[in-house]
TORPA-4810 file (N, C-alpha, C, O; in nm, 3 decimals):
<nodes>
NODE_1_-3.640_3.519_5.062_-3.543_3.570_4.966_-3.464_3.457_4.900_-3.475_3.445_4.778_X
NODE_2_-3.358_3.343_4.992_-3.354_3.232_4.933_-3.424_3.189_4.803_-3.390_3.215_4.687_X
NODE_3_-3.525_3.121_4.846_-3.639_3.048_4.802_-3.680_3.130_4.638_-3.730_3.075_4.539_X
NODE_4_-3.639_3.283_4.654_-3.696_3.380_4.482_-3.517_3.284_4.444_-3.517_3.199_4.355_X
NODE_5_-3.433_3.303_4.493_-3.214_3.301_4.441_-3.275_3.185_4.373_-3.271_3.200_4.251_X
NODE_6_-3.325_3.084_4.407_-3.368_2.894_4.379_-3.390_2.902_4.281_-3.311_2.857_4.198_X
NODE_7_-3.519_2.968_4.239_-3.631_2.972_4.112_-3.541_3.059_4.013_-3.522_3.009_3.902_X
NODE_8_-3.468_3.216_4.046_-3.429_3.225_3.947_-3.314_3.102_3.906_-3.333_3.040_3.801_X
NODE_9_-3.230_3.079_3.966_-3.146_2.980_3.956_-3.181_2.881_3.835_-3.148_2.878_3.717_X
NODE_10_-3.255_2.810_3.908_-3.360_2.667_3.819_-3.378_2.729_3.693_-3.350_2.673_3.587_X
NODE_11_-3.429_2.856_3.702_-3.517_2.898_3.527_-3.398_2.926_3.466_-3.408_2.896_3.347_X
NODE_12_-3.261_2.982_3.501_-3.140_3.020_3.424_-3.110_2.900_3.366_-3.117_2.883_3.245_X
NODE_13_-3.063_2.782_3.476_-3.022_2.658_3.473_-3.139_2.602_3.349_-3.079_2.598_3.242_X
NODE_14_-3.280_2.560_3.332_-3.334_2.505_3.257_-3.357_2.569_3.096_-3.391_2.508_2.995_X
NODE_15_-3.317_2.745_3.116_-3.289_2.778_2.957_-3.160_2.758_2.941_-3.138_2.767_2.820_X
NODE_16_-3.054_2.735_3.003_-2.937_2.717_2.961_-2.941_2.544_2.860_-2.884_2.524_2.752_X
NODE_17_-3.026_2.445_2.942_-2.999_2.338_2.865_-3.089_2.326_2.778_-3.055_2.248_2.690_X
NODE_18_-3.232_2.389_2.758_-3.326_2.387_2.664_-3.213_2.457_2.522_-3.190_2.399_2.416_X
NODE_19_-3.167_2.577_2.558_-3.031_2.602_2.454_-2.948_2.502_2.372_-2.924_2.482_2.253_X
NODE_20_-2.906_2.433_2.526_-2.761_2.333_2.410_-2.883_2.199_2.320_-2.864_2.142_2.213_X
NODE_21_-3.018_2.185_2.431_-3.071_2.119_2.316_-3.132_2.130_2.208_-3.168_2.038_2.135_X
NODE_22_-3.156_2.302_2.182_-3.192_2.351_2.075_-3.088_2.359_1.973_-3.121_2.329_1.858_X
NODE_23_-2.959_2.399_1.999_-2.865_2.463_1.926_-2.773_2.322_1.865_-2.702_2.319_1.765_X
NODE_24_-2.803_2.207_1.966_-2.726_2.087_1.911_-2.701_2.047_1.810_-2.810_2.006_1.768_X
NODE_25_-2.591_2.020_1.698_-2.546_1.983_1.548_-2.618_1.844_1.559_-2.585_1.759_1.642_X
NODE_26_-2.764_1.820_1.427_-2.745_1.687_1.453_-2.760_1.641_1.270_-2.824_1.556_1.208_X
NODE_27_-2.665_1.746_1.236_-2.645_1.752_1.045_-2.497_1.585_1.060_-2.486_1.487_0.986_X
NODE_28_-2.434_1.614_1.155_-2.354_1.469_1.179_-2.215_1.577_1.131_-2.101_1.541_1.162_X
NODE_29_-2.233_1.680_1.071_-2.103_1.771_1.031_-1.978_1.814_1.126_-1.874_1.874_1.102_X
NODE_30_-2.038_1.755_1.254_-1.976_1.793_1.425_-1.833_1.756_1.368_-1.845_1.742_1.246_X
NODE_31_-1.739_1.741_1.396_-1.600_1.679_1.430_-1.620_1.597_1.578_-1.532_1.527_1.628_X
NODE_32_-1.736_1.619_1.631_-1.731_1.510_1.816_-1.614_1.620_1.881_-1.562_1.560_1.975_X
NODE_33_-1.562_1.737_1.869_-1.438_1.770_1.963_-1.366_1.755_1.917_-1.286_1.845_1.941_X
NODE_34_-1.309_1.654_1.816_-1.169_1.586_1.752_-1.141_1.753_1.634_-1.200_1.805_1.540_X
NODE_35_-1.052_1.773_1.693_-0.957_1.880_1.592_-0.888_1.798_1.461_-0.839_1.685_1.452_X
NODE_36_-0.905_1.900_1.372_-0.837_1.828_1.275_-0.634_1.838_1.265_-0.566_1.920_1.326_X
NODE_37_-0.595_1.758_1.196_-0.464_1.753_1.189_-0.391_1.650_1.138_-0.427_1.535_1.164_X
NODE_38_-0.294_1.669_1.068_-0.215_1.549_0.955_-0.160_1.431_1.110_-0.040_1.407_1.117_X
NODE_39_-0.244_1.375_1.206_-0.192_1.338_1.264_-0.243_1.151_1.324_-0.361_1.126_1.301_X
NODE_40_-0.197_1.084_1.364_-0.323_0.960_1.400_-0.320_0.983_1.529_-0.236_1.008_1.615_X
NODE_41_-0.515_0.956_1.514_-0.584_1.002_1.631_-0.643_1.136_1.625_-0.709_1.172_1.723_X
NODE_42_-0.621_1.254_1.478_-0.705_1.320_1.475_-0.746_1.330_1.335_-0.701_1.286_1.229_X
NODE_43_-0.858_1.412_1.372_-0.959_1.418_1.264_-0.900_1.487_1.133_-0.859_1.603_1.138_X
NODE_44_-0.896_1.400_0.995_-0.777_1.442_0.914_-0.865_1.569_0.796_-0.967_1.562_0.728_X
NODE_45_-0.758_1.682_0.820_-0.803_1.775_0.776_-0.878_1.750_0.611_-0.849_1.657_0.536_X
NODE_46_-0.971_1.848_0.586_-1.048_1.875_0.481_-1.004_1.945_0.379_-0.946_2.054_0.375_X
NODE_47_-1.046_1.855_0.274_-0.981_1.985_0.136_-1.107_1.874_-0.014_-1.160_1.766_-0.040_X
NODE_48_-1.086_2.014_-0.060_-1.196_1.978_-0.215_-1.058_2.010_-0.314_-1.009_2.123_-0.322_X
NODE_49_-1.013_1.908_-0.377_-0.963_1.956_-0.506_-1.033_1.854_-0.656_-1.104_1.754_-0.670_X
NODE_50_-0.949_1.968_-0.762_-1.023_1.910_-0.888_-0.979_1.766_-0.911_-0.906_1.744_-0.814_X
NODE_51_-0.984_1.636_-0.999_-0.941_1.529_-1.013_-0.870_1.545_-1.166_-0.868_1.660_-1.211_X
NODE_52_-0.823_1.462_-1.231_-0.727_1.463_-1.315_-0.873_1.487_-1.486_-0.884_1.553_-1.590_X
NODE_53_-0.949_1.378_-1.405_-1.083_1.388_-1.517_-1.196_1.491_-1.484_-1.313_1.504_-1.519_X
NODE_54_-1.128_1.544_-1.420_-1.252_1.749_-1.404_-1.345_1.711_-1.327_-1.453_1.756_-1.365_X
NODE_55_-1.353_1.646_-1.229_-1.456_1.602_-1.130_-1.418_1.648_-1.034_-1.309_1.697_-1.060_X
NODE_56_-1.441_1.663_-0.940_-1.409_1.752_-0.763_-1.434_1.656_-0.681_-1.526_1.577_-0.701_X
NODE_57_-1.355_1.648_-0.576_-1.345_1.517_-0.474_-1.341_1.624_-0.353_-1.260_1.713_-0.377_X
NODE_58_-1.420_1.642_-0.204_-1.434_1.616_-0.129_-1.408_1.532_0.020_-1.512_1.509_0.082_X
NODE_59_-1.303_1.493_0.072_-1.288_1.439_0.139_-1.336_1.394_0.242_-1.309_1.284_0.292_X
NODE_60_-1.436_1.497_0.296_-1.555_1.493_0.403_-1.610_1.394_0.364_-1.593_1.277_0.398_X
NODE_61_-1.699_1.455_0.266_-1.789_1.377_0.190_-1.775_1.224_0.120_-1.852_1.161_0.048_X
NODE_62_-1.659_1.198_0.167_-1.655_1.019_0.169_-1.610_0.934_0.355_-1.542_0.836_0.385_X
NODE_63_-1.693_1.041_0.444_-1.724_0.990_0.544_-1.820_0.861_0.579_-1.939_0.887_0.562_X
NODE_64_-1.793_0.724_0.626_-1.803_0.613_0.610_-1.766_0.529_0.543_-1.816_0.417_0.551_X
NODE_65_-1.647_0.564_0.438_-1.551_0.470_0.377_-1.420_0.463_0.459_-1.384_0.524_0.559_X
NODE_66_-1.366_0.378_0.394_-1.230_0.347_0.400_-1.129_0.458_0.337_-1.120_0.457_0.214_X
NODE_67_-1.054_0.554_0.408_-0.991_0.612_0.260_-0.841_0.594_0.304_-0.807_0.557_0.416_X
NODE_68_-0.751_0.626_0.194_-0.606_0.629_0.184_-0.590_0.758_0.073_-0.593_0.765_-0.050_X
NODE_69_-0.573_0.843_0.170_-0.507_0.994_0.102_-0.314_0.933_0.053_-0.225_0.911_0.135_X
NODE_70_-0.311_0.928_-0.004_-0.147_0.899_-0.125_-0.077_1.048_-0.162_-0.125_1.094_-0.265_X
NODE_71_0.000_1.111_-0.117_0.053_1.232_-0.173_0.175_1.156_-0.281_0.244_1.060_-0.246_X
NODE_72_0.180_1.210_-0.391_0.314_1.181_-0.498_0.287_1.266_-0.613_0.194_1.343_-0.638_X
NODE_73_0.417_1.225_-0.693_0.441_1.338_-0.768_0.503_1.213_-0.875_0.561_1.114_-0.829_X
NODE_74_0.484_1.232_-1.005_0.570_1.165_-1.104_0.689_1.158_-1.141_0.713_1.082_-1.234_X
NODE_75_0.787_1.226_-1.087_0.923_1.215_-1.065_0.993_1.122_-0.941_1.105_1.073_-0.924_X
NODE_76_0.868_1.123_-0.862_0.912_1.034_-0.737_0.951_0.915_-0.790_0.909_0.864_-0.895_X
NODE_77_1.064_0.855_-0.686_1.125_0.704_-0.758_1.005_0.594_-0.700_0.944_0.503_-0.758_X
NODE_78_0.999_0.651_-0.542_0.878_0.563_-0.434_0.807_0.573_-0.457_0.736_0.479_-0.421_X
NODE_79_0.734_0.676_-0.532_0.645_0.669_-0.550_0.540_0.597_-0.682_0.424_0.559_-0.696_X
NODE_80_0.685_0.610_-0.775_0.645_0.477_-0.858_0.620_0.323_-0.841_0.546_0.233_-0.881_X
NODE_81_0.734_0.349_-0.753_0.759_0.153_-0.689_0.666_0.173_-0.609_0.701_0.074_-0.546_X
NODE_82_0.544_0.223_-0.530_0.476_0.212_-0.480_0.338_0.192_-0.529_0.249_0.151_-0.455_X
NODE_83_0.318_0.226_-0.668_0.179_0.287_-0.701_0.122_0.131_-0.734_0.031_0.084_-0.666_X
NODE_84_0.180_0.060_-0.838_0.172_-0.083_-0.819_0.060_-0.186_-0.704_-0.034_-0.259_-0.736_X
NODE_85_0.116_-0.155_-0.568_0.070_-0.205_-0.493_-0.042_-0.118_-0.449_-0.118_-0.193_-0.389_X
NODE_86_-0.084_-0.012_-0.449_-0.195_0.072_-0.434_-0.288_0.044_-0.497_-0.395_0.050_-0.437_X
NODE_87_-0.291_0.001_-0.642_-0.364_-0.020_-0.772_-0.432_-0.182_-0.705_-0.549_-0.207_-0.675_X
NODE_88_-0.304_-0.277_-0.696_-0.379_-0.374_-0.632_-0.462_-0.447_-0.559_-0.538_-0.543_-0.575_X
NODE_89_-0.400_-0.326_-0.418_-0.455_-0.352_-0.324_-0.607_-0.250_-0.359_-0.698_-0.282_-0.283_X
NODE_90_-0.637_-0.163_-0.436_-0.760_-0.084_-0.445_-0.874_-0.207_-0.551_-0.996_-0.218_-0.561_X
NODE_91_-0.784_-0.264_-0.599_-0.893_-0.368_-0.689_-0.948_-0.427_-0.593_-1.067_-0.425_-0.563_X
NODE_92_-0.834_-0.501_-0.522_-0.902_-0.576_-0.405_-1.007_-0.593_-0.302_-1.065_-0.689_-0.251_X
NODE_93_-1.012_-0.436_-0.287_-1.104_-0.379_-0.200_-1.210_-0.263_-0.180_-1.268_-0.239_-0.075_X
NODE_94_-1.228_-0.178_-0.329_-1.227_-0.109_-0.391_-1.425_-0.177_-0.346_-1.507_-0.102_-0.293_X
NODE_95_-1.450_-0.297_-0.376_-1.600_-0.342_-0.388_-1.663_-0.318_-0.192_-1.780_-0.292_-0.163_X
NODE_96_-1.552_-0.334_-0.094_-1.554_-0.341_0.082_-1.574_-0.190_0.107_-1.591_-0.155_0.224_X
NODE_97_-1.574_-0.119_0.032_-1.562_0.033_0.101_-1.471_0.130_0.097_-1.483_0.241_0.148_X
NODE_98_-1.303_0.053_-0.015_-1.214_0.118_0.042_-1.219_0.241_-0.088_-1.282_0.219_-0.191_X
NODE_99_-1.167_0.331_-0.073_-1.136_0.451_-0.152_-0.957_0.505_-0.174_-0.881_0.473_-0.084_X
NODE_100_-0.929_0.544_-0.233_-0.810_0.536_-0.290_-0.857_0.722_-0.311_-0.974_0.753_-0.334_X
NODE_101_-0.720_0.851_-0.294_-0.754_0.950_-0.334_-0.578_0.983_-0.369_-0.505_1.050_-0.296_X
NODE_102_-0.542_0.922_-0.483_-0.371_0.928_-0.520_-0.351_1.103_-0.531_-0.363_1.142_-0.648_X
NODE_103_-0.329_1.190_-0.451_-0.315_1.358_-0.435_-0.179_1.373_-0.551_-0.063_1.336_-0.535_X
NODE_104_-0.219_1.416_-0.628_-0.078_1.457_-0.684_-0.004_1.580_-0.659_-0.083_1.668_-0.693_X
NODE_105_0.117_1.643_-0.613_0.130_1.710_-0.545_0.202_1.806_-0.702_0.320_1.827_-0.732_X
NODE_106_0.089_1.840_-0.764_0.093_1.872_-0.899_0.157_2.040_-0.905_0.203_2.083_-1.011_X
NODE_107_0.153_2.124_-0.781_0.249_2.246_-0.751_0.391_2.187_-0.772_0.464_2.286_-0.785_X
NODE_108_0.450_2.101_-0.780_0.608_2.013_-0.784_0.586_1.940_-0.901_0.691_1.881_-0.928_X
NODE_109_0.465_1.908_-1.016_0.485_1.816_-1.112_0.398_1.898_-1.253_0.311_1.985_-1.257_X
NODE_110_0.451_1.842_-1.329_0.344_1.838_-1.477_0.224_1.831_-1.521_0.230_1.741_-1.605_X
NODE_111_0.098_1.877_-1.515_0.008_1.774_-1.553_0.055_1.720_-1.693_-0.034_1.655_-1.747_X
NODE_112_0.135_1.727_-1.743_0.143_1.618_-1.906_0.210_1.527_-1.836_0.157_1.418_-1.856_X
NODE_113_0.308_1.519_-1.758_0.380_1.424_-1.642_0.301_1.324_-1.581_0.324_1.205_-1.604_X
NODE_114_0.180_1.372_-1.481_0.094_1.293_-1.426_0.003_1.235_-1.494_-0.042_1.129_-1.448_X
NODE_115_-0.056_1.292_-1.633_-0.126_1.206_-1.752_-0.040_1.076_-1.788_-0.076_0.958_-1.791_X
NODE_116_0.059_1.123_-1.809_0.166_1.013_-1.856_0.191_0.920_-1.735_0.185_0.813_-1.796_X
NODE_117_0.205_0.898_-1.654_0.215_0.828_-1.512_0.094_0.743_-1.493_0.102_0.620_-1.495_X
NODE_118_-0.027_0.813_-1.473_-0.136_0.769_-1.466_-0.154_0.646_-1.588_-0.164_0.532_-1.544_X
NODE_119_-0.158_0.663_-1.728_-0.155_0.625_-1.780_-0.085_0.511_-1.796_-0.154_0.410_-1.810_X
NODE_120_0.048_0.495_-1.799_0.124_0.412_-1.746_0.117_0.287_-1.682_0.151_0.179_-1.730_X
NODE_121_0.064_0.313_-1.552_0.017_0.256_-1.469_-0.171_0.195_-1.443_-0.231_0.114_-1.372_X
NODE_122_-0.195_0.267_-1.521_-0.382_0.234_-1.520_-0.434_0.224_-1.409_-0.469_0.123_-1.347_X
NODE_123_-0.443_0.365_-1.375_-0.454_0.404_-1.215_-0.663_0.430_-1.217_-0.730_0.529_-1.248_X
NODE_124_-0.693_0.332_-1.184_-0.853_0.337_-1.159_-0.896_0.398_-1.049_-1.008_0.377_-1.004_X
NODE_125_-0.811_0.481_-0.995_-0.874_0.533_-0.839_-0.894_0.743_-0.933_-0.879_0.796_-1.043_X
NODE_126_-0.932_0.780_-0.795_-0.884_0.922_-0.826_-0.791_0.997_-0.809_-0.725_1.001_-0.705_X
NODE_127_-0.770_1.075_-0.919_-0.627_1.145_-0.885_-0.690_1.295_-0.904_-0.736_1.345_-1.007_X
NODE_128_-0.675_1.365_-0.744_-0.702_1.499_-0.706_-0.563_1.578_-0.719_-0.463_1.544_-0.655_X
NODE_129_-0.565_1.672_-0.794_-0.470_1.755_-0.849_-0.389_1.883_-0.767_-0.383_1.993_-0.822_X
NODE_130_-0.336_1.863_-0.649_-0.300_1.996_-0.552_-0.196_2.088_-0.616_-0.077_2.099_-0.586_X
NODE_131_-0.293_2.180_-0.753_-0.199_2.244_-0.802_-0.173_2.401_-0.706_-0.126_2.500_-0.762_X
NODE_132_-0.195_2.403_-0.623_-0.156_2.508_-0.551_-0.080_2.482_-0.394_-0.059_2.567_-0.308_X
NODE_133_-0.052_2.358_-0.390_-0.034_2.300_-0.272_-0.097_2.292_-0.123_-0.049_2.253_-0.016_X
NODE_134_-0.204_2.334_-0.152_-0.314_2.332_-0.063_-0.304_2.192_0.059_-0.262_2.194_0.175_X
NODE_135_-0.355_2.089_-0.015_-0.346_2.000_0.072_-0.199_1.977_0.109_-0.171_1.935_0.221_X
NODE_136_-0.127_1.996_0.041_0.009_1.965_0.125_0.079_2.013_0.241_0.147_1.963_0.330_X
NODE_137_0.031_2.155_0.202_0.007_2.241_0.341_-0.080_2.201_0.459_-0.034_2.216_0.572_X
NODE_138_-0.210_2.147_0.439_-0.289_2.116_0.564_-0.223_1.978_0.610_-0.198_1.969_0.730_X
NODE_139_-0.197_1.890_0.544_-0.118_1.760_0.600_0.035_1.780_0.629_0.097_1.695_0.693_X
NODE_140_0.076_1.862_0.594_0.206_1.960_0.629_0.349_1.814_0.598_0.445_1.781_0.668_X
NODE_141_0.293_1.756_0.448_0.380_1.659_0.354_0.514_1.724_0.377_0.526_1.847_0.376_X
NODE_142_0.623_1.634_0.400_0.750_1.737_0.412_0.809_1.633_0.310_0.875_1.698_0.228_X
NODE_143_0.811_1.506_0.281_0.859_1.375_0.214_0.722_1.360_0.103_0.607_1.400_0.125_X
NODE_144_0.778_1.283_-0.034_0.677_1.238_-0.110_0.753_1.076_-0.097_0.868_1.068_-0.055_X
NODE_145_0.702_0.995_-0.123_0.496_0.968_-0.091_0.478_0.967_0.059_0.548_0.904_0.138_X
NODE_146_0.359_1.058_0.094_0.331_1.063_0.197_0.153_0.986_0.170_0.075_0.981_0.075_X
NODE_147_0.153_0.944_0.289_0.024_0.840_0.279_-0.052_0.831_0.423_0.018_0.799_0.519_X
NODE_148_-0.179_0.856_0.445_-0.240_0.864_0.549_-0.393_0.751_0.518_-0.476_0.741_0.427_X
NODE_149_-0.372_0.699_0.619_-0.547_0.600_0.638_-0.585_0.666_0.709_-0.525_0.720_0.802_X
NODE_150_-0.688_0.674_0.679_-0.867_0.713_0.759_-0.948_0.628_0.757_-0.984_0.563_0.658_X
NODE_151_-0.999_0.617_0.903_-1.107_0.557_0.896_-1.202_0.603_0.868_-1.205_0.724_0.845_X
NODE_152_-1.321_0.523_0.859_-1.433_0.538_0.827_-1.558_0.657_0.903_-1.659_0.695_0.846_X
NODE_153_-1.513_0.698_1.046_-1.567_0.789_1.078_-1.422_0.915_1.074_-1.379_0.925_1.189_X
NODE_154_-1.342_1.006_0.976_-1.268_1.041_0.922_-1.147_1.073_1.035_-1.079_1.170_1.067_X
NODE_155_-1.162_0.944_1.072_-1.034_0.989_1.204_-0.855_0.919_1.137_-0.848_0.807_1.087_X
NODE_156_-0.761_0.988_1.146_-0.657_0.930_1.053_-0.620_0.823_1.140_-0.622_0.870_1.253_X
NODE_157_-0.594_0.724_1.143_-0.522_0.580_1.216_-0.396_0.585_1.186_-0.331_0.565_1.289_X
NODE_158_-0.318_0.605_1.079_-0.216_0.588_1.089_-0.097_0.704_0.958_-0.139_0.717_0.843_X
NODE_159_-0.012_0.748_0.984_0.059_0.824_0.886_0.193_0.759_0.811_0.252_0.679_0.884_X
NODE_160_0.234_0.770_0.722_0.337_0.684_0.685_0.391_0.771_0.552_0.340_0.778_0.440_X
NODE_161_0.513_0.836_0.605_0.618_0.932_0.552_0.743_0.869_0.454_0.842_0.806_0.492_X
NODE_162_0.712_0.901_0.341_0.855_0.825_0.285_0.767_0.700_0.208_0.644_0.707_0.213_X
NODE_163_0.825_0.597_0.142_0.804_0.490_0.099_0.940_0.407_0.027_1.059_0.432_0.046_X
NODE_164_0.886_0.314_-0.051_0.775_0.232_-0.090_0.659_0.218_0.021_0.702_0.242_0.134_X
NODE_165_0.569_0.196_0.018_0.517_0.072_0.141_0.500_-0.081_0.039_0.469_-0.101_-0.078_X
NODE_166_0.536_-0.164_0.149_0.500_-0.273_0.044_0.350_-0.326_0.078_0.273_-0.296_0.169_X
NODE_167_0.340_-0.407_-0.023_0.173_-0.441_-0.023_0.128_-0.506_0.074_0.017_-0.470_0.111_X
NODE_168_0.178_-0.595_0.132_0.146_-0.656_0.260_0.106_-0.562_0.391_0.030_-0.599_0.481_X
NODE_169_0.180_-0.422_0.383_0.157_-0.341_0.489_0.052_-0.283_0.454_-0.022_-0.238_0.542_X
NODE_170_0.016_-0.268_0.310_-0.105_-0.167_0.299_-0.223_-0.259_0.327_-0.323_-0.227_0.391_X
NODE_171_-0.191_-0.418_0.255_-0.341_-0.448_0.310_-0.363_-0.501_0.466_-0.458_-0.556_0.523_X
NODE_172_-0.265_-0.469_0.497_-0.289_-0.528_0.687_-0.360_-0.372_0.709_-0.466_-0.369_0.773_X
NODE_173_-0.314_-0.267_0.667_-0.399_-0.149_0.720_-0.527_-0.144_0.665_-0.624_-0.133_0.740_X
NODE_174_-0.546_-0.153_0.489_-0.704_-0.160_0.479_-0.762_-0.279_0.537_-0.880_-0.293_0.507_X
NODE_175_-0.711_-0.373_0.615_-0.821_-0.470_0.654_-0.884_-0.414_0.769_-1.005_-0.399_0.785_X
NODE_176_-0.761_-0.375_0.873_-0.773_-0.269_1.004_-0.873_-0.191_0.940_-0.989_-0.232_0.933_X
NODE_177_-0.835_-0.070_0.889_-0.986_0.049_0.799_-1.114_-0.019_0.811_-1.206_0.037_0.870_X
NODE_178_-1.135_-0.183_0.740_-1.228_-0.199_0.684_-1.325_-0.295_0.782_-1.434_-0.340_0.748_X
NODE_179_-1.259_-0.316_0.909_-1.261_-0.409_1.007_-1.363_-0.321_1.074_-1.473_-0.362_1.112_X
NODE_180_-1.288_-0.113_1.093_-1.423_-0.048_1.148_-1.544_0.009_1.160_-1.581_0.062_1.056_X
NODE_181_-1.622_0.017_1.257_-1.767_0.032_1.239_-1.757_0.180_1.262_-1.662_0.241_1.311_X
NODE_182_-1.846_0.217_1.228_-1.891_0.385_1.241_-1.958_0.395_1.371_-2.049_0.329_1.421_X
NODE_183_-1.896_0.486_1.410_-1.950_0.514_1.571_-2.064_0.558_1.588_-2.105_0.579_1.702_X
</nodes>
């Protein structure tokens, strides 16, 4: 009697793992376990919005870059004195991997405002338009400019509430970003 408990045992036990190796994600779409959240150390939440030039940006989908999600708004004071050094530091590194996604938190602004800003400034990165506040909600922005790095396998490293940042801090972080390998 034993000896039948064994065999069924074994055959439960060997479709159970023939399962997880059938059913296994290997599209790479997994998160690994890592939950998402506006936080460093987790996996920074997902959002598709439109860009300022009618193109759709993806955030997933620039998994293996460098990115710097930028929340601001054109009334911001920091966020002007900040954009400067963003622009720079994106020339700089813009050719290494890095990505730039300036979120305009366009539910709080103009688009004739952020044309005019953009413009202004000769902002060569993308500017994704959160006219419904979508992403501001999933990164749960309470301050503008709010600014998050991701690395390259889309894990956030670091959050940074408020500004200016000055340029020296941003490129000590894209060097960090650009320093990592994909797991």
């Amino acid at each position: 009697m034993q000896t039948k408990q064994r065999i069924w045992f074994a055959g439960i036990l060997l479709l159970g793992i023939a399962w997880i190796f059938v059913s296994a994600d290997r599209s790479g779409a997994s998160t690994n376990g890592l939950t998402p959240a506006p936080q460093k150390g987790f996996l920074a939440p997902d959002f598709t919005l439109e860009t300022l030039d009618g193109k759709t940006v993806t955030l997933s989908d620039l998994r293996g870059q460098a990115v710097i999600v930028n929340v601001w708004a054109s009334w911001c004071g920091p966020c002007r004195m900040e954009m400067p050094s963003f622009k720079a530091v994106y020339e700089e590194y813009k050719e290494r991997g890095l990505v730039i996604l300036a979120v305009n938190s366009t539910s709080q602004d103009a688009r004739a405002a952020v044309e005019k800003f953009v413009a202004e400034f000769q902002l060569p990165f993308p500017i994704p338009l959160d006219t419904k506040g979508e992403a501001a909600r999933l990164y749960r922005v309470s301050a503008l400019p709010s600014t998050f790095f991701i690395g390259r396998d889309g894990v956030i490293t670091k959050v940074v509430i408020g500004g200016p940042l000055a340029e020296s801090t941003l490129r000590a972080e894209v060097e960090s970003l650009l320093a990592e390998e994909m797991p």
